[in-house]
N, C-alpha and C positions, 0 to 999 in steps of 0.2 A: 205410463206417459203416452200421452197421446201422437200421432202420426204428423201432427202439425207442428208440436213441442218441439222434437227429435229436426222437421226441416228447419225452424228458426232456428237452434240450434247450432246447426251444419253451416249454415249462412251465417252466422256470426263467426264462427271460427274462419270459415272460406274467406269472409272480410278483412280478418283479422290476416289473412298468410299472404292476399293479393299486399296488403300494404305494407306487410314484410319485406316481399319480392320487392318491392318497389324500394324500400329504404335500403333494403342490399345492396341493390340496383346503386343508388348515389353514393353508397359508400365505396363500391368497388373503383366509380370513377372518381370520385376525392382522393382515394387510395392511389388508384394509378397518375394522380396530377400528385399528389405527393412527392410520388415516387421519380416523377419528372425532375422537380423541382429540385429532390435530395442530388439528384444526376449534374443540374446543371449548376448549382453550388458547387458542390465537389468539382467541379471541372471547370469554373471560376476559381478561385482559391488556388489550385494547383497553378494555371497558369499566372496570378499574382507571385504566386510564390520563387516562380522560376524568374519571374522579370524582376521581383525586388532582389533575388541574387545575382541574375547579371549586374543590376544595377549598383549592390553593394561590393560585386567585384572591380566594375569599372574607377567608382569610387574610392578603391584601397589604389591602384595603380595610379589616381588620378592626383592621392593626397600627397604623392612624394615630390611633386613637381608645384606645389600652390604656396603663397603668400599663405601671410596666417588670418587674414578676413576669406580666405575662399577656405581653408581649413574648418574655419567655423562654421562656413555654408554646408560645408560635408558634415561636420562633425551633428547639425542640426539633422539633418537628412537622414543620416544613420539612427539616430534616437527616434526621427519618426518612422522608420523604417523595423525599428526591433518591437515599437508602440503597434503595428500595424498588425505584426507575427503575433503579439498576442492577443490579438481580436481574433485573426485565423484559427488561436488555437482554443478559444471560448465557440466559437459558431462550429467547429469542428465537431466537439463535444454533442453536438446535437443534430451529427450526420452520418449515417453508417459507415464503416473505413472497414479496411482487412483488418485482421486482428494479427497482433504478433509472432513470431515463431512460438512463443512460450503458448499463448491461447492455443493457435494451431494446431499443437499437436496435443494438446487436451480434447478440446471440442471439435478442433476441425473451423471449418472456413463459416462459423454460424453469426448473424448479427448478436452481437452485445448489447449495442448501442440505444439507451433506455431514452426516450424521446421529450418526455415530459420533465418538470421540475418537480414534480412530487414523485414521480416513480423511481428519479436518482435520488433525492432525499429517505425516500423509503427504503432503498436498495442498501443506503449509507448508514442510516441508521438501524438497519437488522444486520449487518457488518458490525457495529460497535458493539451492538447487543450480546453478538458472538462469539465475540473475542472476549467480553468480559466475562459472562457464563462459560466458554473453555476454561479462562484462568482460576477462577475458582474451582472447577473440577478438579487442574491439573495439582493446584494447589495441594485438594483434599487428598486426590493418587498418590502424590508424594509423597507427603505424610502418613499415610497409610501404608507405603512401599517400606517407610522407613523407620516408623516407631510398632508396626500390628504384626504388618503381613511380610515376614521374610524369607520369600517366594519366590524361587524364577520364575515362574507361571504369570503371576503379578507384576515382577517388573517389565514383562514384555509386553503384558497388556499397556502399562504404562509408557510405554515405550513405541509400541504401535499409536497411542492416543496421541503422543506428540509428534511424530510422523505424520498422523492422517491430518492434525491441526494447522501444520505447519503448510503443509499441501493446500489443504482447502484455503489459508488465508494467502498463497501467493497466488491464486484463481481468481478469487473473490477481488485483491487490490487491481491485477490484471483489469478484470472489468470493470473497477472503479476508472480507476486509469484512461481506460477507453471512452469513459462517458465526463472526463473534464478533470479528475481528481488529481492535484498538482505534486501527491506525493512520489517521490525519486532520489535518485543517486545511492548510499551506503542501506535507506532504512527498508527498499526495497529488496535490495543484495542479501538483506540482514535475512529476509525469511527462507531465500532460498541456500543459505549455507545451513540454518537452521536447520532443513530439510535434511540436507544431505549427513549432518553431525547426526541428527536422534537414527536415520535409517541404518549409519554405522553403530551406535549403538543399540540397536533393535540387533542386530546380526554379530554382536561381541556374547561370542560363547561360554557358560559358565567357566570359574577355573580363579586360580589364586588371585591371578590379576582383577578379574571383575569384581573381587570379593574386597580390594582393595581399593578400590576407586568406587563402588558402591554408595557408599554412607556418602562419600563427598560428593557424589553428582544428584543425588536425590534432595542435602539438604541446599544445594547451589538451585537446584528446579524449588524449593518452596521459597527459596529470598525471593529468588526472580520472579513468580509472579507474585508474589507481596510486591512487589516494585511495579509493576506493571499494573497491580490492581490500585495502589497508589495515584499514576503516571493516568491509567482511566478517568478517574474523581477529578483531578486536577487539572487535566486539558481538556477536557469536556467541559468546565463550566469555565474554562480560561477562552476556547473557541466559540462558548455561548456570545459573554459577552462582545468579543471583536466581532464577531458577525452579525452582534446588533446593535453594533458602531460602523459597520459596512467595511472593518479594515480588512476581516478573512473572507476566502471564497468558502461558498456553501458548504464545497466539499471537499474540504480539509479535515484530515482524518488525525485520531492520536495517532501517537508511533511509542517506539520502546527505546526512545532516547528523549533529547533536547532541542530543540530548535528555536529561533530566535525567540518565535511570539508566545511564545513560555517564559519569559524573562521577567514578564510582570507578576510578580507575586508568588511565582512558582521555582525561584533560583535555590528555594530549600533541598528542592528533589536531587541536586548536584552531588551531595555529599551520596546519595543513596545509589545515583547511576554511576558515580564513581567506584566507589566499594564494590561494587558489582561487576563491574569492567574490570575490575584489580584480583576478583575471583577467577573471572577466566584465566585470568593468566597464571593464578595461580591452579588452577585445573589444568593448566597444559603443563607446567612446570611438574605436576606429581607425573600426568601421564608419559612424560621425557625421561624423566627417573624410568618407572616401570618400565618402559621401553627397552632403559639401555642392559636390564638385568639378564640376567643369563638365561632363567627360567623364562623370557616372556616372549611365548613364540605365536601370539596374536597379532596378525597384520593391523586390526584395529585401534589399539592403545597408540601405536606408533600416529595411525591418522586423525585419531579424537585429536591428540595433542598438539599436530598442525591446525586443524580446523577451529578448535577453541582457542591458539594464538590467532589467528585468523581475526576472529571474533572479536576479542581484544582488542587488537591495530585498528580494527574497524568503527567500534562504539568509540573509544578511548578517542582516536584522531579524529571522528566525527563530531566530538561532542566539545572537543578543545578547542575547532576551528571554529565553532560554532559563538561558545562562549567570547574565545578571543575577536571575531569580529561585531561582536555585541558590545566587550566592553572600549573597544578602538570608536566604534562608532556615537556611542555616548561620550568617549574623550574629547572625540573634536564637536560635538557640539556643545560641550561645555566650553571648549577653547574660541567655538564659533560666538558664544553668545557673551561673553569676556570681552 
């Protein structure tokens, strides 16, 4: 190559880095007006938030003293007021915040906060992906734990797999959570007891007792996720459609029970999250037995069998209060439209 070759060349590339700098250049200040902007949102919002609660505080002192046309004026005000909270808590969704004690002390003080609507769509959808490629794994482990391979060695890999599963989906909801995802209350709870029941028995040591409770906890793990791999198929294409009817938010996740917007089409699954929920308690009720026996000096069996009553009260009352305000609210509008 010639000596002229080699400088065109060099000046094409050179051209090529000065307009680099340059687009850096505007990116760092978009970046830093971003970051403005994220700053003066969040410190808008905060201060709404604090005025709409003096305000609904004033409001609650203000109601015991009013006629019932000023009642109504409050009672209007309050509804625009809880209407307002959840606009906060949709533009929230797409503004960095601290993250929870729970995140905290996983990651430390790091953003979560996925800024785009396809990157939380993405983030949600390799989330479902995950969970339903574990359940099938966990599936085949069990089955294998319990018709092939009857192995301590085996059941503790199995045992470590749903420890380390259970872990990574209370992380993974966490920062769903943080970036808008509406799921809360028991089905959240649910994965962090999970946690802690497979880590006790990841740490329950060979011996009659385990040898006992064995066969019934491995084929309790294949119903469950046969339920759950169920519970995948069915609210996945139940959340397809409502969300392209505009009634779900984007991201609404399945869960390992019932919730209302399952009701369509999907009240078959009841018989199957029931029987399941009636196992656990029938899983604490053997571990209560073994407990009380003379020979069983494993602090474990004693705590399975609290933690899977636990489990129990939890699905069971979660999924009753669920059902019963489903079917109250279809009563009265049947009684409405009568």
């Amino acid at each position: 190559m010639s000596k002229s070759k080699f400088q065109t060349e060099w000046q094409e590339i050179d051209d090529e880095y000065q307009q680099l700098q340059e687009t850096h250049k505007v990116y760092r200040q978009k970046l830093e007006e971003l970051t403005n902007l994220q700053a003066t949102c969040s410190s808008a919002i905060s201060k709404q938030r604090k005025c709409l609660k003096d305000l609904r505080h004033s409001l609650s002192k203000c109601a015991q003293s009013c006629d019932e046309k000023e009642l109504k004026v409050i009672s209007d005000i309050k509804t625009q007021i809880k209407d307002k909270e959840n606009v906060f808590f949709d533009m929230e969704a797409y503004l960095p915040k601290r993250n929870g004690l729970y995140l905290n002390l996983v990651l430390g003080n790091v953003n979560v906060t996925l800024l785009s609507n396809q990157a939380k769509f993405a983030y949600k959808d390799e989330y479902e992906k995950f969970k339903l490629c574990m359940t099938i794994i966990l599936m085949l482990g069990a089955i294998t734990c319990l018709f092939f391979l009857n192995s301590r060695v085996t059941d503790e890999i199995f045992n470590f797999l749903l420890v380390w599963y259970y872990c990574t989906l209370t992380i993974r909801e966490s920062i769903l959570m943080s970036n808008g995802s509406r799921i809360k209350g028991w089905w959240v709870l649910h994965h962090y007891v999970s946690t802690f029941l497979s880590g006790v028995m990841l740490t329950w040591p060979e011996g009659p007792m385990y040898q006992m409770f064995r066969s019934q906890f491995l084929a309790f793990s294949i119903y469950q996720s046969f339920v759950q791999f169920l519970q995948y198929y069915y609210q996945s294409g139940c959340l397809y459609r409502l969300r392209a009817l505009g009634e779900r938010n984007q991201l609404d996740l399945t869960v390992e029970g019932f919730q209302s917007w399952m009701w369509r089409g999907l009240t078959f699954l009841l018989p199957f999250l029931f029987f399941g929920h009636f196992w656990q308690l029938y899983n604490s009720v053997t571990l209560f037995r073994l407990a009380g026996r003379e020979d069983c000096k494993e602090w474990q069996v004693y705590m399975l069998a609290l933690t899977f009553l636990v489990l129990f009260l939890g699905n069971f009352l979660t999924t009753l209060k669920v059902v019963r305000q489903k079917v109250k609210k279809n009563h009265d509008k049947v009684q409405k439209n009568d």
